[in-house]
N, C-alpha and C positions, 0 to 999 in steps of 0.2 A: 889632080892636075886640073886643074881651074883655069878658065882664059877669062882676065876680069871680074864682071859678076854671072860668068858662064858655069854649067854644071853638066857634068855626063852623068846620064839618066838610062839606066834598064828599066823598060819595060816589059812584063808578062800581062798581057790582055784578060788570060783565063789559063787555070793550071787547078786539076783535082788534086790536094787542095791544099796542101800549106807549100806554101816557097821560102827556101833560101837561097841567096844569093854569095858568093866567091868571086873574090877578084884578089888574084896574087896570093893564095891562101889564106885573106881575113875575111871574114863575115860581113857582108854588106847587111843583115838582118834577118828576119823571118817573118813574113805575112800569111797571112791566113785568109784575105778575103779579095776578089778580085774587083778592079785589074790593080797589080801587083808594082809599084814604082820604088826603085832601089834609088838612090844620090850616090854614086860609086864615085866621085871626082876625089876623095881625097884617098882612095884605093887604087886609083890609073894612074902606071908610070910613063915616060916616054919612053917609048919602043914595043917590043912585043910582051903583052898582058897574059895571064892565064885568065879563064871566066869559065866560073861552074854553077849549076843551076840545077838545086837540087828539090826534086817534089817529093812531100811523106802526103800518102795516103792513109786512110781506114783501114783497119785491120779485116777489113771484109772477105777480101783475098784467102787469107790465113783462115778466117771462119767458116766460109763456102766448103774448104775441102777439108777441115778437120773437124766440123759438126755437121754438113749439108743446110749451113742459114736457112736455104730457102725452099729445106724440103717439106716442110709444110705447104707451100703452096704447089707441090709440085713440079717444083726447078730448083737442080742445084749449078746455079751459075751464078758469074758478079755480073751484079746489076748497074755500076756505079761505072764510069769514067776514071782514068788513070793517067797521070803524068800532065805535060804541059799537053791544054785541048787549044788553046789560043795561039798570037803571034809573039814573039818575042824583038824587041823594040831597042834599039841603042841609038840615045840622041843625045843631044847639046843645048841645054834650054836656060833660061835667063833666071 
């Protein structure tokens, strides 16, 4: 849904670490590096939208408690950041 040569824009600032994006159940993409700009204009209907925002992380999680990663150093915890750490952004840009 375009006004012109306007665009609806999700942004994710920052998100451990790959994003994809959902508007009305199709895929707006998948990035991997931040910040994160989806072009969702030709996935926005008029009225009410679904929007999902989905973060894959590292398998660190899974590793910490099924081998202790980081029991060599003497700690078994995750070390890393999970999910969106930044702002998530919805705008109209030219």
């Amino acid at each position: 849904m375009t006004h012109g040569d306007e665009k609806i824009v999700l942004e994710v600032t920052d998100a451990a670490e790959g994003v994809e994006v959902f508007v009305n159940g199709h895929s707006a993409g998948i990035q991997i590096v931040a910040p994160y700009f989806f072009d969702i204009s030709s996935l926005v209907i008029e009225g009410e939208n679904t929007l999902v925002i989905e973060v894959v992380t590292t398998l660190e999680r899974e590793a910490v408690h099924l081998y202790g990663i980081n029991a060599q150093m003497g700690e078994n915890k995750i070390s890393s950041l999970s999910g969106i750490t930044g702002y998530v952004k919805l705008y109209q840009s030219k």
